[in-house]
N, CA, C and O atoms as a GROMACS GRO file, in nm:
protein
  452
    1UNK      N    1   1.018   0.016  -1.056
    1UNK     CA    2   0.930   0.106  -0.987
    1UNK      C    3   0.997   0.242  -0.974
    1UNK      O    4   1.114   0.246  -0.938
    2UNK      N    5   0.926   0.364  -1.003
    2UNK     CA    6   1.010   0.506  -0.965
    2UNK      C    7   0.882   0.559  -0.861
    2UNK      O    8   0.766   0.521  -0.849
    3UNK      N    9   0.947   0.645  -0.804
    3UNK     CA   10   0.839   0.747  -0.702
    3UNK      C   11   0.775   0.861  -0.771
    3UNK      O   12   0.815   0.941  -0.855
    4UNK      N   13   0.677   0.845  -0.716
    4UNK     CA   14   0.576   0.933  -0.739
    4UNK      C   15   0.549   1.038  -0.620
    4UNK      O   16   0.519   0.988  -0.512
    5UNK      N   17   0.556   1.178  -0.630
    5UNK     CA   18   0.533   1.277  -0.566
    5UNK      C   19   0.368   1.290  -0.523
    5UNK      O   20   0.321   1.292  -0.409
    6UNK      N   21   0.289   1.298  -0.668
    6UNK     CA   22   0.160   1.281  -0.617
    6UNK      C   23   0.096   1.168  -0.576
    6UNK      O   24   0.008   1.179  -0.491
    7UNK      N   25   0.125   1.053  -0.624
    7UNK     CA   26   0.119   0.920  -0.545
    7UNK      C   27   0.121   0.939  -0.418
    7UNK      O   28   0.022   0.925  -0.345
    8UNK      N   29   0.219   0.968  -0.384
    8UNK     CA   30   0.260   0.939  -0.237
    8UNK      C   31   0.154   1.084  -0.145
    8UNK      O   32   0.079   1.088  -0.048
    9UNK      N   33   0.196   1.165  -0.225
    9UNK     CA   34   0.071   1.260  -0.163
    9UNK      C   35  -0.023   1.191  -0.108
    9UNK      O   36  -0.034   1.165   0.012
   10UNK      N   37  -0.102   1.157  -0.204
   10UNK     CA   38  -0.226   1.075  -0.159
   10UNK      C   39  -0.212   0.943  -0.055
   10UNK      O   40  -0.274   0.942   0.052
   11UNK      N   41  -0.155   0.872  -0.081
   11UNK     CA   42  -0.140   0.773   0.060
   11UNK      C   43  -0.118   0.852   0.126
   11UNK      O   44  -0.210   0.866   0.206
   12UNK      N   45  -0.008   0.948   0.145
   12UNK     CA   46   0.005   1.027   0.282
   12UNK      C   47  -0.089   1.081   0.355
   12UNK      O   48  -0.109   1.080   0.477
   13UNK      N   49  -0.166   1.145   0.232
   13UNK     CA   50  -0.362   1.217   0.284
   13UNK      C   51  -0.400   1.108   0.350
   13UNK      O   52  -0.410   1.118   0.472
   14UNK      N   53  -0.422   1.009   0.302
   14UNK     CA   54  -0.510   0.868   0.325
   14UNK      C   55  -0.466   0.854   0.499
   14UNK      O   56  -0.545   0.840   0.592
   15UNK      N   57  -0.298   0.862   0.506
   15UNK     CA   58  -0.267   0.827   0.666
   15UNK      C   59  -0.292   0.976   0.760
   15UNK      O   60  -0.247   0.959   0.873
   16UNK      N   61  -0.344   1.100   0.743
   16UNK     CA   62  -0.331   1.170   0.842
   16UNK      C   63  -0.433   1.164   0.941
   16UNK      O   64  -0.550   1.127   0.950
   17UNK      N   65  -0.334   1.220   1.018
   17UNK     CA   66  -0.374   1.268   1.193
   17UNK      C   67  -0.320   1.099   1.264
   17UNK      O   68  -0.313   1.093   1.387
   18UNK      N   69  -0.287   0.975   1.184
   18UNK     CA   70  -0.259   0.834   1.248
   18UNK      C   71  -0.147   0.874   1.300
   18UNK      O   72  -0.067   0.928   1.223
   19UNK      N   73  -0.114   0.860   1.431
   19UNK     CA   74   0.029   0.853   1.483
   19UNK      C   75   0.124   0.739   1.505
   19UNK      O   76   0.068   0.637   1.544
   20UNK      N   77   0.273   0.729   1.487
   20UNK     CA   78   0.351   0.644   1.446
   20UNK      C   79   0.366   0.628   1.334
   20UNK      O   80   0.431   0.527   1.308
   21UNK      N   81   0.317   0.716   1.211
   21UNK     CA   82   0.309   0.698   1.080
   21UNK      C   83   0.485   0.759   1.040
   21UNK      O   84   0.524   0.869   1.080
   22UNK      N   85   0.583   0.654   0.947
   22UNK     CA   86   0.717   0.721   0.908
   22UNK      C   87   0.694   0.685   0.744
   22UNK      O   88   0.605   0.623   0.686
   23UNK      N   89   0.826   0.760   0.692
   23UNK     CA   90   0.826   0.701   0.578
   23UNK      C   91   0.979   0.671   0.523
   23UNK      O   92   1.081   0.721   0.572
   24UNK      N   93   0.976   0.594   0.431
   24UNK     CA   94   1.088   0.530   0.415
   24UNK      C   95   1.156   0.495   0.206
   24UNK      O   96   1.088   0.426   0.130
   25UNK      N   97   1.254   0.542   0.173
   25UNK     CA   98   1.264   0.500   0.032
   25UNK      C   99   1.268   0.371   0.015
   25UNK      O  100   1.344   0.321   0.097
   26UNK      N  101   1.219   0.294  -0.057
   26UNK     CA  102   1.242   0.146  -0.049
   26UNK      C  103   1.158   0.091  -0.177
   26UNK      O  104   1.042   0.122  -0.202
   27UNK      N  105   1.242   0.001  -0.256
   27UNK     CA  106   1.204  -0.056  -0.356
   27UNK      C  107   1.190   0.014  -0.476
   27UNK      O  108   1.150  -0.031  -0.584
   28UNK      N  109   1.236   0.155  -0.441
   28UNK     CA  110   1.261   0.262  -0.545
   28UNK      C  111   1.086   0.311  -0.578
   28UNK      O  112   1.034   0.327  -0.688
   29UNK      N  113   1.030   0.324  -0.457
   29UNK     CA  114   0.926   0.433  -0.401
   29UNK      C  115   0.936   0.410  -0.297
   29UNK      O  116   1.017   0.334  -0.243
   30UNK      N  117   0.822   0.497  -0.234
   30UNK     CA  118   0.821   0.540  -0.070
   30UNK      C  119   0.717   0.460  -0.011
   30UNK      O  120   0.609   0.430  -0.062
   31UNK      N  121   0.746   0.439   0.064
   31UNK     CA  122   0.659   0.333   0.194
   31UNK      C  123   0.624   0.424   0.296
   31UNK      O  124   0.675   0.526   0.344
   32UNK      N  125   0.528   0.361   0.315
   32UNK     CA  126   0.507   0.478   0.495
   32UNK      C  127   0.465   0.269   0.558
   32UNK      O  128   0.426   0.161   0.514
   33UNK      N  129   0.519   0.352   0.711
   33UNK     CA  130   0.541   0.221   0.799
   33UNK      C  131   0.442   0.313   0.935
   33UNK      O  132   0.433   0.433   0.962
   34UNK      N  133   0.383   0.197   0.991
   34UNK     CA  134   0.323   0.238   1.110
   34UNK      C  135   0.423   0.170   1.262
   34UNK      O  136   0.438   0.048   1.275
   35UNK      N  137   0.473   0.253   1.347
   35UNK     CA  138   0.607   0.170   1.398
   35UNK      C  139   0.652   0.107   1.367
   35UNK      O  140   0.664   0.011   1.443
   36UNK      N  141   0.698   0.100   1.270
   36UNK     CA  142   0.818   0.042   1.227
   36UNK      C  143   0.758  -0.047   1.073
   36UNK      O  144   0.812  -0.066   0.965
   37UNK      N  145   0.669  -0.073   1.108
   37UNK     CA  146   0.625  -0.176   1.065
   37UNK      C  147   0.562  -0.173   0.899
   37UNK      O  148   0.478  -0.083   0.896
   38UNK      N  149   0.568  -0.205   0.835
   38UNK     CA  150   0.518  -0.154   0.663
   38UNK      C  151   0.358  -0.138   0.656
   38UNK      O  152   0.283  -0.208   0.723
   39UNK      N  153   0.331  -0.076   0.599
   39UNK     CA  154   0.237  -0.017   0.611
   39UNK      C  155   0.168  -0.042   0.408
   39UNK      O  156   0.061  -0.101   0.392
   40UNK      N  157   0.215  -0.012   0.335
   40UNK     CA  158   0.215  -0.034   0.187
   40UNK      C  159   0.310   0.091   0.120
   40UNK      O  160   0.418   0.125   0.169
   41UNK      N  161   0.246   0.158  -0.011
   41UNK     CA  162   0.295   0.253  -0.074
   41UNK      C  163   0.261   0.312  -0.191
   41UNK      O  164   0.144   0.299  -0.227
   42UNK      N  165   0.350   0.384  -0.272
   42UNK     CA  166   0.279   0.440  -0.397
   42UNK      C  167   0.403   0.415  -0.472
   42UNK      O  168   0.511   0.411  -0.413
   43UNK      N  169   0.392   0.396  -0.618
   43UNK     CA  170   0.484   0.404  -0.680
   43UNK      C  171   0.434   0.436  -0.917
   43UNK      O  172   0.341   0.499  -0.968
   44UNK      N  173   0.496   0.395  -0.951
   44UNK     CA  174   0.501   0.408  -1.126
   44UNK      C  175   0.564   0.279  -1.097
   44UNK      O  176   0.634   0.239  -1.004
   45UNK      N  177   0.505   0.211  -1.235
   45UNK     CA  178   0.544   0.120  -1.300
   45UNK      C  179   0.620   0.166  -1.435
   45UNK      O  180   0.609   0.282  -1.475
   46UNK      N  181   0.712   0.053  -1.515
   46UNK     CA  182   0.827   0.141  -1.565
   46UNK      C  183   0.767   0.194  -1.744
   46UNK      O  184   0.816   0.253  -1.840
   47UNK      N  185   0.589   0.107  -1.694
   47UNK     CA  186   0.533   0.160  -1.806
   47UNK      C  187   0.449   0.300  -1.779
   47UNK      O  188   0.384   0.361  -1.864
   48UNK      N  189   0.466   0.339  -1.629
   48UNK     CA  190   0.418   0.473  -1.601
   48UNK      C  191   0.293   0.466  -1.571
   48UNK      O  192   0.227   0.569  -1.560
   49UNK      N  193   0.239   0.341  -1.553
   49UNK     CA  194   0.095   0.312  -1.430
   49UNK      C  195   0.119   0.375  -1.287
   49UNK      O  196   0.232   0.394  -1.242
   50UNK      N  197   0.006   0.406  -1.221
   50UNK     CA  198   0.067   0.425  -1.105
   50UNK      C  199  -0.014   0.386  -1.012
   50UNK      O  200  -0.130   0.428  -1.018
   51UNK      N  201   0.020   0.311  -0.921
   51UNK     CA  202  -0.069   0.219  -0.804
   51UNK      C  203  -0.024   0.204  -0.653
   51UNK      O  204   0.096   0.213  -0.625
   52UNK      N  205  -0.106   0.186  -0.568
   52UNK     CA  206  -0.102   0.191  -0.425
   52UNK      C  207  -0.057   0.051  -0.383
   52UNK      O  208  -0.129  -0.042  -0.420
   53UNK      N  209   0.031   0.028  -0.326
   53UNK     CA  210   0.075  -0.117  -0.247
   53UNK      C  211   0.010  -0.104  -0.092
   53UNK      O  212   0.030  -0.026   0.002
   54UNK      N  213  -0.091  -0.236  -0.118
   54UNK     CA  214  -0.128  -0.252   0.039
   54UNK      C  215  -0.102  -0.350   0.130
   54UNK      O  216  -0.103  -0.463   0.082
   55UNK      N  217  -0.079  -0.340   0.255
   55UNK     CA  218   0.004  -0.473   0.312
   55UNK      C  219  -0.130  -0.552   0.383
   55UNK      O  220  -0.204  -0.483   0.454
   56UNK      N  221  -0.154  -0.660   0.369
   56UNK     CA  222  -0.304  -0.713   0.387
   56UNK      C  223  -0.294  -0.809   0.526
   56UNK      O  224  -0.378  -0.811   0.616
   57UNK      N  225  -0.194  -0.872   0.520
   57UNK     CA  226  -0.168  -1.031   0.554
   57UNK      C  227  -0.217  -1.127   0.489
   57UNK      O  228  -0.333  -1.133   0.449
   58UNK      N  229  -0.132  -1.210   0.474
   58UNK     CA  230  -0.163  -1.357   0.439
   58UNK      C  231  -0.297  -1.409   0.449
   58UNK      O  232  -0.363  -1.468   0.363
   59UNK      N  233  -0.329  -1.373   0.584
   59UNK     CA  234  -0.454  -1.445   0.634
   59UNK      C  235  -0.576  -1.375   0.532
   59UNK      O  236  -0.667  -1.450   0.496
   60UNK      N  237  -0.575  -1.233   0.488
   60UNK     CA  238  -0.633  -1.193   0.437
   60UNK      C  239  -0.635  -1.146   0.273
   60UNK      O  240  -0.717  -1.075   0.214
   61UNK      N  241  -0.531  -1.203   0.230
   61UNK     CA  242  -0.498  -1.177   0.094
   61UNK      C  243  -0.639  -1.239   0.028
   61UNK      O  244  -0.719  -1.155  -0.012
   62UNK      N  245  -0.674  -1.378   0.014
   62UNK     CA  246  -0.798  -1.405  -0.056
   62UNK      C  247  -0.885  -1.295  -0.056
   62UNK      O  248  -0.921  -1.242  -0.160
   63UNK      N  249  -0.928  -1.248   0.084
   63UNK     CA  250  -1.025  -1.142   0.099
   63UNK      C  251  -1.024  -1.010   0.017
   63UNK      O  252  -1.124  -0.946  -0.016
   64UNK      N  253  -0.867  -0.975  -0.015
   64UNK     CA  254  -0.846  -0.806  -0.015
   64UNK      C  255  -0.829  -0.854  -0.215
   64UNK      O  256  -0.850  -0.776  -0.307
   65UNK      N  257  -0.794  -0.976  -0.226
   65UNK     CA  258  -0.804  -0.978  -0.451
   65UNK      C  259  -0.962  -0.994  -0.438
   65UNK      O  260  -1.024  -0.977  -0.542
   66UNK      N  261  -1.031  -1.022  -0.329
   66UNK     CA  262  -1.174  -1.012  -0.424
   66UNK      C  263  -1.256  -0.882  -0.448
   66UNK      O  264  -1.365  -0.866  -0.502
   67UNK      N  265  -1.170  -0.792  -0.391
   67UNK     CA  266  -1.193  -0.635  -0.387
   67UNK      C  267  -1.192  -0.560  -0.484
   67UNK      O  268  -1.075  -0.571  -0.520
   68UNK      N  269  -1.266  -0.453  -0.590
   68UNK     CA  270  -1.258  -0.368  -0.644
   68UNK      C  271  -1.085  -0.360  -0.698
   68UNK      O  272  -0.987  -0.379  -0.626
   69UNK      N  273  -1.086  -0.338  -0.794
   69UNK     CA  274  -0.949  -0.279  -0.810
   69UNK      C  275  -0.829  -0.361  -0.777
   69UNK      O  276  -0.733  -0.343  -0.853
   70UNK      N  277  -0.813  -0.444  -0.684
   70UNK     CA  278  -0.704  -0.553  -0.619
   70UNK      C  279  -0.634  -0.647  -0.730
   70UNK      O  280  -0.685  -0.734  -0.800
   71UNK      N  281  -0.459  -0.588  -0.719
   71UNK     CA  282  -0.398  -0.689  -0.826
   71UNK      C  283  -0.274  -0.761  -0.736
   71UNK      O  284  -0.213  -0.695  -0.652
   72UNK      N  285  -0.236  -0.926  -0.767
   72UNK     CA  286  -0.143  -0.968  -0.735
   72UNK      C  287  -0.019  -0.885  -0.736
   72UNK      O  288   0.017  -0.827  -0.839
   73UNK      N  289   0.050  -0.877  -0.618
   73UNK     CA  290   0.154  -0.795  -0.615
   73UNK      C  291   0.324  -0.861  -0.658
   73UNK      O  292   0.405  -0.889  -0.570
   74UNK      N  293   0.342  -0.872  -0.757
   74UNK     CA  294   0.506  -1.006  -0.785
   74UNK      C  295   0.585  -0.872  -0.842
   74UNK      O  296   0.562  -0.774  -0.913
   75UNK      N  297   0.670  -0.920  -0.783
   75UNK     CA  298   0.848  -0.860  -0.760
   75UNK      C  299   0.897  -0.985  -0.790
   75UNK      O  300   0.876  -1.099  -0.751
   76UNK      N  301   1.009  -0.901  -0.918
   76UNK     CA  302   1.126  -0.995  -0.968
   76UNK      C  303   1.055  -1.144  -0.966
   76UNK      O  304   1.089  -1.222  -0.878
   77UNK      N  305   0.949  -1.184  -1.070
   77UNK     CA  306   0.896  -1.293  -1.083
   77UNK      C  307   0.830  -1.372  -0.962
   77UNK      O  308   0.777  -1.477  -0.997
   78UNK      N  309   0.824  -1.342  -0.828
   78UNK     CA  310   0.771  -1.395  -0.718
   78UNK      C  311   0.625  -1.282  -0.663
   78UNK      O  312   0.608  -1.161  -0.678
   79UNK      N  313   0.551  -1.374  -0.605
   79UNK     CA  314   0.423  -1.330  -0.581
   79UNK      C  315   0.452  -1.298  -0.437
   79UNK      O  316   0.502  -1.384  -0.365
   80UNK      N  317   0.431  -1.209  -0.404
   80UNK     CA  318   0.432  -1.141  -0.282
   80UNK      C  319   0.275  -1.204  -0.165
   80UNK      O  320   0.180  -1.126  -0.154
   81UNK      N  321   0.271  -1.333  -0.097
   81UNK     CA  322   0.175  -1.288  -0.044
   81UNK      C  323   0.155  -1.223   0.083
   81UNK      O  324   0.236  -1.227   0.175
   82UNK      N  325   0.025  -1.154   0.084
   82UNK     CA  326  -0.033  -1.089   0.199
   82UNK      C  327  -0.031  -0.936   0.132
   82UNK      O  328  -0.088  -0.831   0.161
   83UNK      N  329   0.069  -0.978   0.023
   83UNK     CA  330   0.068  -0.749  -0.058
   83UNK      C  331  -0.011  -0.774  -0.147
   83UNK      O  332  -0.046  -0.886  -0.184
   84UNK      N  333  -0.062  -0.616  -0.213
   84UNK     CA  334  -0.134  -0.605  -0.325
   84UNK      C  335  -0.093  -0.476  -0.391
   84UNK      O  336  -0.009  -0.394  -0.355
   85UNK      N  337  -0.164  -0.478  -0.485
   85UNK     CA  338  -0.150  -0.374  -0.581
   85UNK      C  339  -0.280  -0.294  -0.581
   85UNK      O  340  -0.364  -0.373  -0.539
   86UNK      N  341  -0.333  -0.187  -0.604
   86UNK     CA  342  -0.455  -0.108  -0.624
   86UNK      C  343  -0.416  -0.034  -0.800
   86UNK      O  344  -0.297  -0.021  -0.830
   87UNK      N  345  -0.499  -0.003  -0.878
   87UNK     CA  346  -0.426   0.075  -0.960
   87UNK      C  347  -0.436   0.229  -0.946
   87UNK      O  348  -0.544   0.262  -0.996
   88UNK      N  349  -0.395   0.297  -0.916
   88UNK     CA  350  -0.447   0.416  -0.878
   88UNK      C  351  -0.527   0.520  -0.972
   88UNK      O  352  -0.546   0.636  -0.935
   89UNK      N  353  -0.565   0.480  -1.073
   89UNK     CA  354  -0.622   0.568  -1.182
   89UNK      C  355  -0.762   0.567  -1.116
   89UNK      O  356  -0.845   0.658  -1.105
   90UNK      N  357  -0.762   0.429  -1.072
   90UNK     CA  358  -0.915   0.402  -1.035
   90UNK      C  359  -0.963   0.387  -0.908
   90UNK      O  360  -1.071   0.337  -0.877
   91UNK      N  361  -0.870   0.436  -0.829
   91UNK     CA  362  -0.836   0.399  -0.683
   91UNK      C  363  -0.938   0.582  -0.671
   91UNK      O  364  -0.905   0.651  -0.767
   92UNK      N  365  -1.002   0.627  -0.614
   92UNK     CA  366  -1.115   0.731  -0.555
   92UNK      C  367  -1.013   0.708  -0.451
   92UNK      O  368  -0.937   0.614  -0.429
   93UNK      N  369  -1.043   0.872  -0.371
   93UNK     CA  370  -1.024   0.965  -0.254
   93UNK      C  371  -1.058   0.837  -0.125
   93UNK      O  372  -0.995   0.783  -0.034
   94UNK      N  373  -1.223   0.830  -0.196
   94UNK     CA  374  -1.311   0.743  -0.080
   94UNK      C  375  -1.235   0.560  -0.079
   94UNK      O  376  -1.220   0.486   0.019
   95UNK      N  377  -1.204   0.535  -0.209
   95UNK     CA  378  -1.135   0.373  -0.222
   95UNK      C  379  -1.047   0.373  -0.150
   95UNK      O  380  -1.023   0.291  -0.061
   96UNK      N  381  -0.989   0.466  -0.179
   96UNK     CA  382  -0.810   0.491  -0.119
   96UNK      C  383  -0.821   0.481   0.105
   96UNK      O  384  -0.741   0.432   0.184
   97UNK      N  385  -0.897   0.522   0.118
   97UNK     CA  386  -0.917   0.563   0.275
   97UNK      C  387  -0.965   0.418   0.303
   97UNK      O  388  -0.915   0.364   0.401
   98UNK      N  389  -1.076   0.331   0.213
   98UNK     CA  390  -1.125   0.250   0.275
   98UNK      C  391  -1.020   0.119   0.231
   98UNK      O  392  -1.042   0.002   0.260
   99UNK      N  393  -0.905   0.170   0.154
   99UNK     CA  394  -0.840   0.044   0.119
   99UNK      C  395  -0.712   0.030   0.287
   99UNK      O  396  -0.668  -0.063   0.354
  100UNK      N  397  -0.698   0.197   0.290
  100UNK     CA  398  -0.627   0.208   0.450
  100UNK      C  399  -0.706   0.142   0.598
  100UNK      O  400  -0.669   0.103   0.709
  101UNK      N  401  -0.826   0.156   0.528
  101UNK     CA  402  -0.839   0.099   0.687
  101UNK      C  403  -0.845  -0.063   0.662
  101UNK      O  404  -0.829  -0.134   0.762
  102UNK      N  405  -0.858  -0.103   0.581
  102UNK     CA  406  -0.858  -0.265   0.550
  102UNK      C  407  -0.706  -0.258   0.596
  102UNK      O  408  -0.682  -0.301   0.708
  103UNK      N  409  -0.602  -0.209   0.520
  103UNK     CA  410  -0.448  -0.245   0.574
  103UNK      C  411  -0.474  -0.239   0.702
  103UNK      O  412  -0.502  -0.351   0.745
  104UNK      N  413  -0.478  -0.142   0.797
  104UNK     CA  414  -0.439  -0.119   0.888
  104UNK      C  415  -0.488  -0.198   0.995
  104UNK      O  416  -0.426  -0.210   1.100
  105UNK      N  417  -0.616  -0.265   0.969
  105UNK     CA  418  -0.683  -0.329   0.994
  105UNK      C  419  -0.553  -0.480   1.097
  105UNK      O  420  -0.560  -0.527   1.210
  106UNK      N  421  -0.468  -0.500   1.000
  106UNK     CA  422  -0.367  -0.612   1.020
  106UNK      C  423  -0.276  -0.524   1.088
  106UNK      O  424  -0.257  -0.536   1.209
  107UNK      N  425  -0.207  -0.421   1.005
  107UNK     CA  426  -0.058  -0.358   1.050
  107UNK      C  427  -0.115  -0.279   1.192
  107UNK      O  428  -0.047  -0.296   1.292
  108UNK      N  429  -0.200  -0.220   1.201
  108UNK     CA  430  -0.217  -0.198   1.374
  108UNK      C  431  -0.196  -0.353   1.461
  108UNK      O  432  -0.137  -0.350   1.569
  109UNK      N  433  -0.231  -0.446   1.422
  109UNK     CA  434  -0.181  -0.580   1.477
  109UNK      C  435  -0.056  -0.622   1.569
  109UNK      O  436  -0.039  -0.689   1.671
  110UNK      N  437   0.017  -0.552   1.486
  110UNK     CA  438   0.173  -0.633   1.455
  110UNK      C  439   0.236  -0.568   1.552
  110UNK      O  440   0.199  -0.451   1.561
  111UNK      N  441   0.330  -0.605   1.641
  111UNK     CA  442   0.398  -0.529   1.744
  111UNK      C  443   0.516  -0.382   1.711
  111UNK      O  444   0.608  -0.397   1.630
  112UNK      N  445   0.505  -0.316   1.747
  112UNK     CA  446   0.654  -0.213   1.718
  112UNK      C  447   0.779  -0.260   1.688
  112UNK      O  448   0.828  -0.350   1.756
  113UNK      N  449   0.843  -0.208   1.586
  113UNK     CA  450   0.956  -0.275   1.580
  113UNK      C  451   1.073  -0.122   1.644
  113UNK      O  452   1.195  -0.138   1.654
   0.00000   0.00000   0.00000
């Protein structure tokens, strides 16, 4: 994974005016966390795709792959559940906002760390 400047732009658009919003290097792109807490991200793939990571929960992973655009998220051969992938080519202004409030939906949940 490498970082993406305009990637991350855009999630960042996607989170303004939310407060508690940080961000963080990690996994070799940037994460934004809502207290503390992960939030998803943007990154390149090392074939130079570039896609939005969203943090769903578990409980809701079935829900968020039957979505538009939604790909299994696996790191180093393991399936990540409760994350996803978006691809961002096809990810819209309007997808992108409504894929944030589905995350946040859970990560407002979760206590402060």
């Amino acid at each position: 994974m490498a970082y993406d400047e305009d990637l991350s732009d855009r999630y960042r658009d996607a989170l303004e005016g939310l407060a508690g919003v940080s961000e963080k290097r990690m996994m070799g792109g940037l994460c934004f966390l809502l207290d503390g807490n992960m939030i998803g991200g943007a990154d390149r793939t090392r074939d130079g795709a570039g896609r939005f990571m969203f943090r769903v929960g578990k409980h809701r992973h079935a829900e968020a792959m039957a979505r538009t655009g939604a790909a299994i998220m696996e790191m180093g051969g393991r399936r990540m559940s409760g994350m996803i992938f978006v691809d961002a080519d096809t990810c819209s202004a309007d997808a992108l906002k409504d894929w944030m409030s589905f995350t946040l939906e859970f990560t407002a949940t979760l206590p402060p760390k």
